[in-house]
C-alpha positions as CSV (number, residue, x, y, z in Angstrom):
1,X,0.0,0.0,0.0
2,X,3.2,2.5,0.9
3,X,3.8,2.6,-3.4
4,X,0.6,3.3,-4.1
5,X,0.1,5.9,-1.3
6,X,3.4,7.6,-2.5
7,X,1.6,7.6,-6.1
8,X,-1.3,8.9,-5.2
9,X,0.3,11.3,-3.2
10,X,2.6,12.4,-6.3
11,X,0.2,12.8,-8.5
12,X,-2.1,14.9,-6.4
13,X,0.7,16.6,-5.1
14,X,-0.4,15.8,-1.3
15,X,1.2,13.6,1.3
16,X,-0.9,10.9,3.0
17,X,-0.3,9.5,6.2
18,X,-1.5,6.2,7.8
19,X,-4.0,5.7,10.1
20,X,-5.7,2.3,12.1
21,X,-9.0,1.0,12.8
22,X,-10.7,-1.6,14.1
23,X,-13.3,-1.6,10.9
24,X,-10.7,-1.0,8.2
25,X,-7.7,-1.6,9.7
26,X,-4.9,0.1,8.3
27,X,-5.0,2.6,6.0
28,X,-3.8,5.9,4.5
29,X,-5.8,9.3,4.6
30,X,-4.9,12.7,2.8
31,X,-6.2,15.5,1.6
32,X,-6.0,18.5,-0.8
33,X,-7.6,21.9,-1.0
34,X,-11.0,20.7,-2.4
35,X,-10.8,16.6,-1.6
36,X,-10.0,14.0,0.8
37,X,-8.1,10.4,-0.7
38,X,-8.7,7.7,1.3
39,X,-6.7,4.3,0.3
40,X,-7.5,0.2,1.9
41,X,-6.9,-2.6,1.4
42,X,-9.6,-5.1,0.3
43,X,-9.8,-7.4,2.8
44,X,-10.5,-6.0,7.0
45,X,-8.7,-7.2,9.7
46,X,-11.3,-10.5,9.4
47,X,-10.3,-11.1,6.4
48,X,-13.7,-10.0,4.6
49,X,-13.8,-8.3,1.6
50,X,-15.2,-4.4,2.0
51,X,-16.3,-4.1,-1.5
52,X,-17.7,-7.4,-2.1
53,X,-18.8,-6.8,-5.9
54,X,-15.0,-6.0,-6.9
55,X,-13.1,-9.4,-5.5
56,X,-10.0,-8.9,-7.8
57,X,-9.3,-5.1,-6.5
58,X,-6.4,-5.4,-4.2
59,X,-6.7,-1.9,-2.8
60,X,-9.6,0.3,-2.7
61,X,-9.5,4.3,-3.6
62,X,-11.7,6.4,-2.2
63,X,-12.0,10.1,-3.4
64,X,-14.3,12.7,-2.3
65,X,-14.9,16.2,-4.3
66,X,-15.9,18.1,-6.4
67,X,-14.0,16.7,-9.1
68,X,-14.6,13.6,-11.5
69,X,-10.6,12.8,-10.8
70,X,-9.5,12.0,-14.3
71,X,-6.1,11.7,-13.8
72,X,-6.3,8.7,-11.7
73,X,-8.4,6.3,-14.2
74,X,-5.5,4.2,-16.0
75,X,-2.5,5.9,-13.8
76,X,-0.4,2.6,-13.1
77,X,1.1,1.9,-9.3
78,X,4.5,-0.9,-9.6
79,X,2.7,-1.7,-12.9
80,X,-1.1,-2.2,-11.9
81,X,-3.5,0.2,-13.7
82,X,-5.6,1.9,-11.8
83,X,-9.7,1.7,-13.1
84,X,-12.2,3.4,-12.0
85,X,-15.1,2.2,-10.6
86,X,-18.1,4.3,-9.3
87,X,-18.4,8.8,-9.9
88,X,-19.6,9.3,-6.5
């Protein structure tokens, strides 16, 4: 998750730092002037997927703005493409 947070970071020019809990476990949390990233990994600390309908995603991005966030559809992280998956 570090290379992908130090992506995602790059390329929204924003530093993210890690965070704990008990629902998500670990994960990382930044923000910029106008949105907040929010990366986890797939599985809780049980083991259960949080995003059931997308099995094969090994890390989940969560962006919230005002912005569609074009830049990150198809951006690769150590040679994984990122999709996009929902507009919210």
């Amino acid at each position: 998750m570090e290379d992908c947070a130090r992506s995602i970071g790059a390329l929204f020019e924003i530093e993210l730092s890690q965070r704990e809990s008990d629902y998500l476990g670990c994960y990382m949390i930044g923000a910029g002037a106008d949105f907040k990233v929010k990366l986890v990994e797939q599985s809780d600390p049980e083991g259960e997927l949080i995003e059931s309908e997308y099995p094969d995603l090994g890390i989940l991005i969560y962006l919230d703005g005002e912005s569609d966030f074009p830049q990150v559809d198809g951006h690769e992280v150590s040679g994984v493409r990122i999709v996009g998956i929902s507009g919210s």
